[in-house]
PASEBA-867121 format. One line per field, with one value per residue (C-alpha): residue number from 1; z, x, y. Coordinates in nm, 3 decimals. Layout:
<pts>
num	[NUM	...]
up	[Z	...]
east	[X	...]
north	[Y	...]
</pts>
This chain:
<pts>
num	[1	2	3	4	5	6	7	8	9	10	11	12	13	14	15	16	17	18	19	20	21	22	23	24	25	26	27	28	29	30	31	32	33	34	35	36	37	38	39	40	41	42	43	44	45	46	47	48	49	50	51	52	53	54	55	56	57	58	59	60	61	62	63	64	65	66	67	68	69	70	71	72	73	74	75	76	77	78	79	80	81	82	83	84	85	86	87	88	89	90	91	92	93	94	95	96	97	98	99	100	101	102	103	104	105	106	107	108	109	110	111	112	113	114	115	116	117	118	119	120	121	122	123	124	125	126	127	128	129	130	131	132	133	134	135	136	137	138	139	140	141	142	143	144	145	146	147	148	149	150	151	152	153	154	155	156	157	158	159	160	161	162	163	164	165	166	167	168	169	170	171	172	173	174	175	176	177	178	179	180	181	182	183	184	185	186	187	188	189	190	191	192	193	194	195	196	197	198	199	200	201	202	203	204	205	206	207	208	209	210	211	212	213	214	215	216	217	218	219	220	221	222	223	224	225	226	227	228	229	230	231	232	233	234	235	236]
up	[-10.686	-10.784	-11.122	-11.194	-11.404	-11.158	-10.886	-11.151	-11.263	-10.879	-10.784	-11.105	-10.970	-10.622	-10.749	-11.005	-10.799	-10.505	-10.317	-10.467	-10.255	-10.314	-10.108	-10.121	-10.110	-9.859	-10.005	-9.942	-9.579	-9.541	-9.688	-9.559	-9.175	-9.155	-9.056	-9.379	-9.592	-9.417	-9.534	-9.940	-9.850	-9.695	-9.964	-9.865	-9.519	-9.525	-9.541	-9.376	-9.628	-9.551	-9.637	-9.917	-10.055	-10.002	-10.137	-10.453	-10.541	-10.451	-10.749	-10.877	-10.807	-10.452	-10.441	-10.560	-10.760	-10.816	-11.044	-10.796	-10.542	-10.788	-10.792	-10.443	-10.358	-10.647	-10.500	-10.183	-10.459	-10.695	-10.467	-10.277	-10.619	-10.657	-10.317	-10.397	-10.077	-10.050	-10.152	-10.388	-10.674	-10.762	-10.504	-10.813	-11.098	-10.995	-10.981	-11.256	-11.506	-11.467	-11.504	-11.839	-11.730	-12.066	-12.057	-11.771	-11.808	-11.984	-11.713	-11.559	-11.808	-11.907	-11.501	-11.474	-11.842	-11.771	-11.382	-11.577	-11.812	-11.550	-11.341	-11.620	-11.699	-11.311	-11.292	-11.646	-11.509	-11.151	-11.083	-10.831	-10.874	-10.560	-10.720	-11.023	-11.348	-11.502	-11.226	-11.295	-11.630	-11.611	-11.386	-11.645	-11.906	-11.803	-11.631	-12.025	-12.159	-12.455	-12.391	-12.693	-12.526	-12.296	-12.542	-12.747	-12.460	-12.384	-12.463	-12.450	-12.184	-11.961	-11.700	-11.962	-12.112	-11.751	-11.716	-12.092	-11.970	-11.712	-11.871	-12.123	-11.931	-11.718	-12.058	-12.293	-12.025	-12.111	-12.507	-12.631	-12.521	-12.653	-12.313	-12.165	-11.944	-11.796	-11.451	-11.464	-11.835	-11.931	-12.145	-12.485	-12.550	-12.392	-12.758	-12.887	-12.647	-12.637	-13.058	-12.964	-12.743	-12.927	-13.216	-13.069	-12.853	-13.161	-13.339	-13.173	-12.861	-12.982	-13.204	-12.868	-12.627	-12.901	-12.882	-12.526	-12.542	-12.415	-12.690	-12.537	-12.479	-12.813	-12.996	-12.770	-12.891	-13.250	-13.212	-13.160	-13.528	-13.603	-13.602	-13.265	-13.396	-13.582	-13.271	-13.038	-13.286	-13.357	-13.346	-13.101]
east	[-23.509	-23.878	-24.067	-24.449	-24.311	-24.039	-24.350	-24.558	-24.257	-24.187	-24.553	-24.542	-24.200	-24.392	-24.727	-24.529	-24.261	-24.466	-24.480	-24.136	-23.887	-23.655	-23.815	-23.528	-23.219	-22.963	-22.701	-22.316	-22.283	-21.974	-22.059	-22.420	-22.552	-22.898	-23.070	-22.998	-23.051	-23.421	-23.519	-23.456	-23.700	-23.960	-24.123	-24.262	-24.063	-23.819	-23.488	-23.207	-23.058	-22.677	-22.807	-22.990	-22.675	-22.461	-22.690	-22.747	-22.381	-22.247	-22.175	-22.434	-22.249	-22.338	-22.698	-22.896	-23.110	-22.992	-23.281	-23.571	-23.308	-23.299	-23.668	-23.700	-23.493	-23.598	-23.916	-23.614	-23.348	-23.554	-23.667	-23.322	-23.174	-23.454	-23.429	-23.059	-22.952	-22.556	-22.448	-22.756	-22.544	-22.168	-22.079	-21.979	-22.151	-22.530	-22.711	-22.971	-22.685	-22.601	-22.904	-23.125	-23.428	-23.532	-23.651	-23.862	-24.231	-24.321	-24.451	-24.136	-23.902	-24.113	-24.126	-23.777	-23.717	-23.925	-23.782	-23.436	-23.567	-23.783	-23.482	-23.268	-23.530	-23.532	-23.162	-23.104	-23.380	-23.177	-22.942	-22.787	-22.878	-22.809	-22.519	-22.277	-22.463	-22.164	-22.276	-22.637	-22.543	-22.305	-22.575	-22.871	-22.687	-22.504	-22.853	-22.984	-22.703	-22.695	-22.707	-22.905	-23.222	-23.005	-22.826	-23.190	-23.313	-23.090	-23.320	-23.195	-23.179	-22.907	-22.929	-22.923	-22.618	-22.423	-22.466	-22.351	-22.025	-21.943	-22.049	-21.827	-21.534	-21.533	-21.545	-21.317	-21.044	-21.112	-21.268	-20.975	-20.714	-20.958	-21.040	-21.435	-21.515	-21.762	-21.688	-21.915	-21.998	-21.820	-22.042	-22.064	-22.316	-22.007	-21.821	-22.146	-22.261	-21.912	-21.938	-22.258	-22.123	-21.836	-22.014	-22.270	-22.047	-21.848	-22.125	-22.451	-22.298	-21.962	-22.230	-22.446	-22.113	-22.040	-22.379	-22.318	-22.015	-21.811	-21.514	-21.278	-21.479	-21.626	-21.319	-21.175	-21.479	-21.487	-21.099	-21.307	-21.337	-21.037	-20.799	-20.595	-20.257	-20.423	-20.590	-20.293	-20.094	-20.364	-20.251	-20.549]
north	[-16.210	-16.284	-16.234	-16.346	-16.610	-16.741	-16.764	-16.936	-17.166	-17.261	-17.320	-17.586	-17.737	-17.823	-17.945	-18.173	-18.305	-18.315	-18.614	-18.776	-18.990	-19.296	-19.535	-19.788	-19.556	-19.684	-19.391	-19.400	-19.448	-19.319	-18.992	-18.927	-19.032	-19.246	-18.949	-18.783	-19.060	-19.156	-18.780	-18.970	-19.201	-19.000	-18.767	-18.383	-18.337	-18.026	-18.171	-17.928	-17.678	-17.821	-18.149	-18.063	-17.917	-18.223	-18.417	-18.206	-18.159	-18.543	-18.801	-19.003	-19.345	-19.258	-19.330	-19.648	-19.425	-19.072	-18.981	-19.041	-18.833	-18.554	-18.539	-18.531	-18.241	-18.053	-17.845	-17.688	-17.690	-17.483	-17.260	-17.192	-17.141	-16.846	-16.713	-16.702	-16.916	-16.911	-17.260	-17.349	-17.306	-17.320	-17.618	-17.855	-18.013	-17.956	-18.300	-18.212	-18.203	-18.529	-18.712	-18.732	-18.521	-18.480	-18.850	-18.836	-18.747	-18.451	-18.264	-18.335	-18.194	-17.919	-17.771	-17.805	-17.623	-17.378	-17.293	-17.242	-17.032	-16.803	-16.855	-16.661	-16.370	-16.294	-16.238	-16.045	-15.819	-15.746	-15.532	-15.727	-16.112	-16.315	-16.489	-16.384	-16.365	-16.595	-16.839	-16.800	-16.870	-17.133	-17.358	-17.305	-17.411	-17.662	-17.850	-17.790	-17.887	-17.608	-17.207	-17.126	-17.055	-16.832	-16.664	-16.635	-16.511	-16.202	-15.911	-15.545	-15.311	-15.181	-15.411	-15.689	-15.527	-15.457	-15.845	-15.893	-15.699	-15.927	-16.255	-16.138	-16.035	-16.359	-16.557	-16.428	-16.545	-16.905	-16.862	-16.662	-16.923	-17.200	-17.343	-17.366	-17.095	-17.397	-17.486	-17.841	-17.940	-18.225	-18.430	-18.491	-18.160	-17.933	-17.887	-17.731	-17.544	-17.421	-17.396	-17.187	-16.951	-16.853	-16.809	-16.570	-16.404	-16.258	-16.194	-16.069	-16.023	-15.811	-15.605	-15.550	-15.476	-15.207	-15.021	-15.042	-14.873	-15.166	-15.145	-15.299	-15.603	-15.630	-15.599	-15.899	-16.075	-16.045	-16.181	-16.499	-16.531	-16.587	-16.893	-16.966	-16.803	-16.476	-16.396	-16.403	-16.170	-15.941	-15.587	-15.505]
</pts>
């Protein structure tokens, strides 16, 4: 899965977060051996991919400062999650989402905001994306903590709409009973983004699943309107 814009976006993620490490991270060391941990403190050697994944999906309590980790693995992470590496995504709650990187300098934030949003384009515009669009979905906007840009972001097409299918399928399951179809968003940010997805999935998005001849699906979503008990005895 590669666009111009995902190359351009990944090129910025290496030249920005080049040369990061946590010089004094000692790590959990029951979880992680020494050799594993020395690859935190040692910025721009290739860390194995397993590692790389344990690393990116373990709690933050386990590192002295999970921040500077983040920002080391980020250049591999990034790029695995565009190459569509199995295990890049979908592990657990992806380490980016739980640490503020809108605080950090704004070359920092704005590489890693615009890799999500790259990110995003490439998969709406493939037939096949390396992982499930929900997924795809699911990690951007949970590391952003809102899915407006996402949502914003959802131009037409038939590829685009395919993915709107499923996205919508695998969602209603959750939305309709009032539950998050969100695998890893727990924060305080969750109950709008949730607020924001329901609200533009029976609206914009029912109106586009009926253009796309998906009836079924948009009639489930414009049932999102309406309080918990008139839902559950629509006639639909």
């Amino acid at each position: 899965m590669s666009s111009a814009a995902l190359d351009a976006a990944l090129a910025q993620i290496d030249t920005v977060f080049s040369g990061f490490a946590s010089p004094d991270e000692t790590g959990c060391g029951y979880c992680h051996a020494p050799g594993e941990l020395a690859y935190l403190r040692t910025p721009d050697v290739p860390i194995p991919e397993d590692v790389v994944w344990y690393f990116l999906f373990e709690v933050p309590d386990h590192f002295d400062d999970h921040a500077a980790v983040m920002r080391r693995l980020l250049p591999q992470a990034a790029r695995a999650m565009a190459d569509g590496v199995p295990g890049a995504i979908g592990h657990g709650g992806h380490g980016l989402s739980r640490v503020d990187w809108r605080l950090w300098p704004a070359e920092q934030a704005t590489a890693i905001e615009t890799f999500l949003h790259a990110w995003w384009q490439a998969a709406l515009a493939s037939p096949e994306p390396p992982y499930g669009i929900d997924d795809i979905f699911d990690t951007c906007a949970t590391i952003a903590r809102t899915v407006t840009p996402f949502l914003a972001g959802w131009g037409p097409g038939r590829v685009a709409d395919a993915h709107l299918a499923r996205c919508a399928d695998v969602w209603l399951y959750d939305l309709l009973s009032d539950s998050s179809p969100f695998s890893w968003w727990y924060d305080d940010t969750a109950a709008a983004g949730l607020t924001d997805l329901r609200t533009w999935l029976s609206g914009p998005g029912a109106a586009r699943l009926h253009e796309a001849g998906e009836y079924d699906l948009a009639t489930r979503a414009e049932l999102l309107d309406l309080p918990y008990d008139e839902r559950w005895a629509h006639p639909y």
